[in-house]
N, C-alpha and C positions, 0 to 999 in steps of 0.2 A: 654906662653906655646905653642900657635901655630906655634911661628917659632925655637922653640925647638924640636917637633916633625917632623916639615917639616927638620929640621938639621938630626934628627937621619934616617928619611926613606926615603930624599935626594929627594922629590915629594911635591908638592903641597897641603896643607891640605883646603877640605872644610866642613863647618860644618853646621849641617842639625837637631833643634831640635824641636819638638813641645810639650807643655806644659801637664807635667800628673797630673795638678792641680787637684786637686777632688771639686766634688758639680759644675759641669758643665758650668766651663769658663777655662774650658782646649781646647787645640788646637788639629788638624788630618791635615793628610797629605792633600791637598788641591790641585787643578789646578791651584790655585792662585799664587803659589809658583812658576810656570815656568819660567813665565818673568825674576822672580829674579835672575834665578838660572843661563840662559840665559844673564846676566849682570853681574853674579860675572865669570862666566867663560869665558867671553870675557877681564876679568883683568888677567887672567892667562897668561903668554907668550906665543909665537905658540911652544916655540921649547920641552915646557914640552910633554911628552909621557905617563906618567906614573902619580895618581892621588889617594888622600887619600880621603876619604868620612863617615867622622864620624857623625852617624847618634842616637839620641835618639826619639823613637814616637810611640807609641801605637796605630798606622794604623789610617787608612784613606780612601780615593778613591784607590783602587788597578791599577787605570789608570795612575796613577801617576810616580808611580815606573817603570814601562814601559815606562815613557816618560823622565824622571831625565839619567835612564842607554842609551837609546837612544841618549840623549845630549851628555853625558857621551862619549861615545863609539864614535859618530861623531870627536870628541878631542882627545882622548887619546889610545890607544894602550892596558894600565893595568888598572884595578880600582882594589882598596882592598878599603871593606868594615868596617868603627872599630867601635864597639859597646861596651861601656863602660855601659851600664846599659839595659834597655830594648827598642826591635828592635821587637814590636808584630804586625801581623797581615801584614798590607800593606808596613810595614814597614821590614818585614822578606822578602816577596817581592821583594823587594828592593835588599835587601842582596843576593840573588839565581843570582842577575844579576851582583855580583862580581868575579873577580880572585881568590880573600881570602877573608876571611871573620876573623877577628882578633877580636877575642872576650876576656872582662875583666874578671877573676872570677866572679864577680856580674852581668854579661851579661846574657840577654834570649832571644829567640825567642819563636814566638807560631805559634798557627797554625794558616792557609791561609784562612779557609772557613768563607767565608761572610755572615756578619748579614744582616738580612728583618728588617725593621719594618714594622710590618700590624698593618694598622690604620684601622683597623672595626670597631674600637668603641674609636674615637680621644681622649675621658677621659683618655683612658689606653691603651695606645700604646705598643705593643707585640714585641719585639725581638725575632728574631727568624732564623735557617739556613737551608738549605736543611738534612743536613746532621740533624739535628733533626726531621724531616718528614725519614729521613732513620729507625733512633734509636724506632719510633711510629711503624714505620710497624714492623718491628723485635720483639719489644713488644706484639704486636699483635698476632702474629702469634707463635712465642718461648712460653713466655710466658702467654699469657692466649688463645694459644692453638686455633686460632681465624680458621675456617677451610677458605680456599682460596676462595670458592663459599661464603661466608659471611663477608670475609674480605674486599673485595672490595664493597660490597654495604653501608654496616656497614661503613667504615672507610672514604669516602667521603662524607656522610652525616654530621657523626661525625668532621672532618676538616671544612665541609664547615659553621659550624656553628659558629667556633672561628676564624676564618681564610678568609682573601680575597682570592675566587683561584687566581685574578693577582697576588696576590703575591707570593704565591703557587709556581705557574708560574716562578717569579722573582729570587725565593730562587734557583732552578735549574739556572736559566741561570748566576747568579752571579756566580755560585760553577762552572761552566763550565768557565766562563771567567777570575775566580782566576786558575784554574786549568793551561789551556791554558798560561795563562801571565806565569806562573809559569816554565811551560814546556819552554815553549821559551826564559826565562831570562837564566835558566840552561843550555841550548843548545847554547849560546851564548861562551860558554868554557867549555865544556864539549861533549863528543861524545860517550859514553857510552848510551844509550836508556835504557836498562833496569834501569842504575843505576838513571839517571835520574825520569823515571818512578816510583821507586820506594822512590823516596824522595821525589816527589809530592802526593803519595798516604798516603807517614807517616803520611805527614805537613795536610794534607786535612780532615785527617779522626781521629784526636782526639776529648777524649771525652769531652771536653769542649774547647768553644774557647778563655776560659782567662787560659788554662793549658801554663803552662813554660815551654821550652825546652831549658837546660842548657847546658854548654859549650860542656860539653863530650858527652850527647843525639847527639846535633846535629854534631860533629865529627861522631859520630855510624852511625847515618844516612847517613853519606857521603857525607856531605860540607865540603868544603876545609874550614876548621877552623884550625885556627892558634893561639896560645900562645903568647902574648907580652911578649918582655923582660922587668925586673923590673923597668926599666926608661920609657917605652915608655907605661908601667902598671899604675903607679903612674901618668905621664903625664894625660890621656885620664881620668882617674878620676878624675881630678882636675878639667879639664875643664867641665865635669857633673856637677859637685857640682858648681861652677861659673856659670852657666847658670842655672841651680835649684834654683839656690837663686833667681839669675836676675828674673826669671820667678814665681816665690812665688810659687814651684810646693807644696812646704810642708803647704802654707797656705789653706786649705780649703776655698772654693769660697762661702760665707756668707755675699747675698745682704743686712740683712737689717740692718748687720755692718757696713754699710755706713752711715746708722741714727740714729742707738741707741748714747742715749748721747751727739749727735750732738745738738749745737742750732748757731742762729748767732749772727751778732753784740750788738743786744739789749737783747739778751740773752730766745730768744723763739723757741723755740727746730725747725729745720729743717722739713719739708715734703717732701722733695725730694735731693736729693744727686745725685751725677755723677761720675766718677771712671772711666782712662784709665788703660786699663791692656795688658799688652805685653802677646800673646799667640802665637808664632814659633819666631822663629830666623833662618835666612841661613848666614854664615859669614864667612872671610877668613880671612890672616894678613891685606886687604888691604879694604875690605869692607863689609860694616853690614848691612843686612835687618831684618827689624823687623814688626811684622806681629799685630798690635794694634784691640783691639777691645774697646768700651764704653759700660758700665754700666748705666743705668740709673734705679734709685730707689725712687718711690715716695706713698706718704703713703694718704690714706682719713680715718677718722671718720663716721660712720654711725650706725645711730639708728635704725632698722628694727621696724614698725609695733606689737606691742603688744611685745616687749623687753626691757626693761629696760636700760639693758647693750650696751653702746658703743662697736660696733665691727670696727674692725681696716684690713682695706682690703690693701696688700702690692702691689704694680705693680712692675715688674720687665722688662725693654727691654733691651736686650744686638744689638746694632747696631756696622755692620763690619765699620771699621777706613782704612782695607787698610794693605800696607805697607810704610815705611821707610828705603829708603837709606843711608847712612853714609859713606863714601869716610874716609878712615883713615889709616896710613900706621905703624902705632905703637900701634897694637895690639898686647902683649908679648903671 
């Protein structure tokens, strides 16, 4: 499929996915990925110009994306962006730093604005964006009517009680440096200021940051989005679905499915288990990096003081593996 696609758009395809596995051994865009990326396109010839970048990932570091289109741009002349299924968050990012942006029907982008986690209370770690510290004040004040002379005393007591202000803090300066990234990827091929502007303000200011933005939203808004023909539609979803599988994005991530049922030779049930699991891939016709992490699953027995009942306490570590190169020149 990859050198079917690179036949019909007569460029170079590279391919860019990290894992939407659910139950939290899914992958994000990472800084770890640059070296790679810096190796697969030092396999590219000099004389290509021109550069495909099919990208699946539900975001990540938004520093990222600013550094892939950077390489990017050092090399090539054109980038088109294809997105065959979902391109959210740092990953939409990404795409703002394309010539085109060639979206599947089943494609989406979302919006830009960056989550906190405030750990004031490490039990129950809080998500959270600037732009929801916007939506509290507007409540406030619309809403229950909050007058200005008691909105600010009231409502910094009230935050600083759930809230770390560093992070407070943090929540602006991420939304200012998604902003920023964002403005400058657009400006990269584009000279329009206002219209720019105002396609950073769309992406930044929805009301939720898992909201979809479908092919034709984001043509409205004024990305060069682009329609695949029916070969090159059917191609880029096939190769989603091949790396979905690769990557068990459909299996739910269920550590202590490594031990139920298990036992060993002599037939006495398992206490501990291990598990490598492939979470990103970057890869071309010519070469494959794979982005590994390990599981590790181990179980104890324990009778608490004045309990009867055996309780059964699960430990879970997932430690990073790295990546994986692969030299191969017969990837269809």
């Amino acid at each position: 499929m990859y050198k079917e696609i690179e036949r019909i758009r007569k460029r170079p395809l590279i391919v860019y996915v990290t894992s939407t596995r659910q139950g939290g051994n899914g992958g994000q865009m990472g800084s770890d990925v640059i070296p790679e990326f810096c190796e697969l396109i030092n396999t590219i010839p000099k004389s290509e110009k021109k550069v495909d970048l099919l990208v699946v990932s539900q975001g990540g570091d938004p520093i990222v994306p600013w550094r892939i289109i950077g390489l990017l741009r050092e090399r090539f002349h054109k980038i088109a962006v294809i997105i065959p299924y979902t391109a959210q968050s740092a990953a939409t990012i990404l795409s703002f730093g394309a010539d085109e942006i060639i979206m599947h029907p089943f494609a989406c982008l979302g919006p830009i604005d960056p989550q906190i986690t405030d750990l004031t209370n490490p039990q129950r770690p809080r998500m959270f964006s600037a732009e929801d510290l916007k939506c509290f004040a507007e409540f406030m004040s619309s809403d229950m009517k909050v007058s200005d002379a008691d909105f600010g005393k009231n409502s910094i007591e009230l935050l600083g009680r759930v809230l770390d202000p560093l992070s407070i803090g943090a929540a602006k300066k991420s939304m200012k440096l998604s902003e920023n990234l964002a403005n400058k990827l657009l400006s990269l091929h584009m000279t329009d200021k206002d219209k720019i502007n105002n396609i950073v303000e769309e992406y930044n200011n929805k009301s939720h940051h898992g909201y979809t933005i479908s092919r034709s939203e984001a043509k409205s808004a004024g990305l060069p989005v682009k329609n695949p023909d029916p070969r090159l539609e059917k191609l880029m979803w096939g190769i989603w679905m091949d790396i979905e599988s690769e990557l068990k994005c459909r299996v739910p991530f269920h550590p202590p499915g490594l031990l139920l049922g298990k036992t060993n030779a002599q037939g006495v049930p398992l206490q501990s288990a291990r598990e490598n699991t492939d979470i990103a891939v970057l890869e071309s016709k010519d070469l494959k990096c794979t982005c590994r992490v390990q599981t590790m699953v181990s179980f104890t027995q324990v009778v608490p003081m004045g309990i009867n009942t055996p309780q059964i306490n699960i430990a879970v570590d997932v430690v990073p593996l790295g990546w994986d190169r692969e030299r191969r020149g017969d990837i269809q």
